[in-house]
C-alpha positions in Angstrom: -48.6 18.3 9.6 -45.3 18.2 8.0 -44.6 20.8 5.4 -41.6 22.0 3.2 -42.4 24.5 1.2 -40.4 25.6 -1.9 -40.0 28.9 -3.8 -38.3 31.4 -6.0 -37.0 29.2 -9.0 -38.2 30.4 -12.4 -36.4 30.7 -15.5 -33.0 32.8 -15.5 -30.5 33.6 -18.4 -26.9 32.1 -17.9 -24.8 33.9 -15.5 -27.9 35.0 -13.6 -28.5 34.5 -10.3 -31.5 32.9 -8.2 -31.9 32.9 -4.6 -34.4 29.7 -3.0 -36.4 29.3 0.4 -37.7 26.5 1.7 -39.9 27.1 4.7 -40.8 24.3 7.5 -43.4 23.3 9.2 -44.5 20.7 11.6 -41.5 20.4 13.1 -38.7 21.4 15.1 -36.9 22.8 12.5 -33.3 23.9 14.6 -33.0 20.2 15.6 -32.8 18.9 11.3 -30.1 19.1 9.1 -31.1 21.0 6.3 -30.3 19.9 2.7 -31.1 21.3 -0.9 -31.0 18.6 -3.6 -31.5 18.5 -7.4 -32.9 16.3 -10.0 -32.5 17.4 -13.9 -34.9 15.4 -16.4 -33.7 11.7 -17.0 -31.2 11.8 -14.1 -30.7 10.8 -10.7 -31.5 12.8 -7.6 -28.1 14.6 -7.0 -26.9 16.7 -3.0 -26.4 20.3 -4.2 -25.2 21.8 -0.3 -26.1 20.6 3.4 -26.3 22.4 6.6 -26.0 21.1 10.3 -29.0 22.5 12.5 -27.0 24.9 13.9 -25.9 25.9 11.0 -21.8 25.5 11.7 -21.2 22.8 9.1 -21.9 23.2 5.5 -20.9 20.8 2.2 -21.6 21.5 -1.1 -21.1 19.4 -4.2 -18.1 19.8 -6.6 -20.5 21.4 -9.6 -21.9 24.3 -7.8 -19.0 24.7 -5.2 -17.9 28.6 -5.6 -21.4 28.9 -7.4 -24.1 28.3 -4.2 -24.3 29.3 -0.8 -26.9 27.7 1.4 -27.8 29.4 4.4 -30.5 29.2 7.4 -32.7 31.1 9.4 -34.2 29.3 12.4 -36.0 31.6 13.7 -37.7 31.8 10.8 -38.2 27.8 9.8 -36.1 28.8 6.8 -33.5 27.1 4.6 -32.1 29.5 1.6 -30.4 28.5 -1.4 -28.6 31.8 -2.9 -27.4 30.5 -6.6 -25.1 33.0 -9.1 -23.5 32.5 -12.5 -25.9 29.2 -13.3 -25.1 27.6 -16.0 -27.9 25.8 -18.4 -26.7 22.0 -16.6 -28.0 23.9 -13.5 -31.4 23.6 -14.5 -33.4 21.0 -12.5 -36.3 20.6 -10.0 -34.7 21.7 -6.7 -35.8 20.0 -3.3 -35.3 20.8 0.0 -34.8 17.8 2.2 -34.9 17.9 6.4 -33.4 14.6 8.7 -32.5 14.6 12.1 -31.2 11.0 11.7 -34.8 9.5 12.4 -36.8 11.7 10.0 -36.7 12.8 6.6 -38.6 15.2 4.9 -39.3 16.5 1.6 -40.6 19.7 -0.1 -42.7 19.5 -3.4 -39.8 20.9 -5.4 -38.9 24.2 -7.5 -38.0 24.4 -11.0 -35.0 26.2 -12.0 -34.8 26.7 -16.4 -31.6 28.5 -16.8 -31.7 29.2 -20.1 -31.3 32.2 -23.2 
């Protein structure tokens, strides 16, 4: 059985800093491309940062660029998503997302409130 699971959002003051995990199961996880995406109330499902499987490419979207640094550890089925000096338009449901070009997976998600 297929599972992303997502943790370590909560609710964090501006200029805080959170750090997310996404853990896999079910798969091979060093052969998928691991991505973290976003979805804030009302709007569309937005790419926060990507990583190749072996972790030698990464992207990350104009917003959070300087902000986020997505990371991997495939020995542990893990994807991390390390986040500083968030800003309230930060706050969201966070997913991580797994293809290989066939198949894509999701997690459940992870809110992040960034707020005073």
């Amino acid at each position: 059985q297929v599972q992303l699971v997502e943790s370590g959002g909560g609710l964090v003051q501006p200029g805080g800093s959170l750090r997310l995990s996404c853990v896999a199961s079910g798969f091979t996880f060093s052969r998928y491309s691991m991505y973290w995406y976003r979805q804030a109330a009302g709007k569309e499902r937005e790419l926060v940062a990507s990583m190749t499987s072996a972790g030698g490419t990464t992207n990350y979207a104009d917003s959070m660029k300087g902000r986020v640094t997505i990371s991997r550890d495939n020995a542990k089925n893990t994807v991390y998503l390390q986040m500083s000096s968030l800003k309230p338009e930060d706050t969201a449901v966070y997913y991580c997302n797994a293809w290989n070009g066939f198949f894509n997976y999701w997690g459940q998600g992870t809110q992040v409130t960034v707020s005073s």
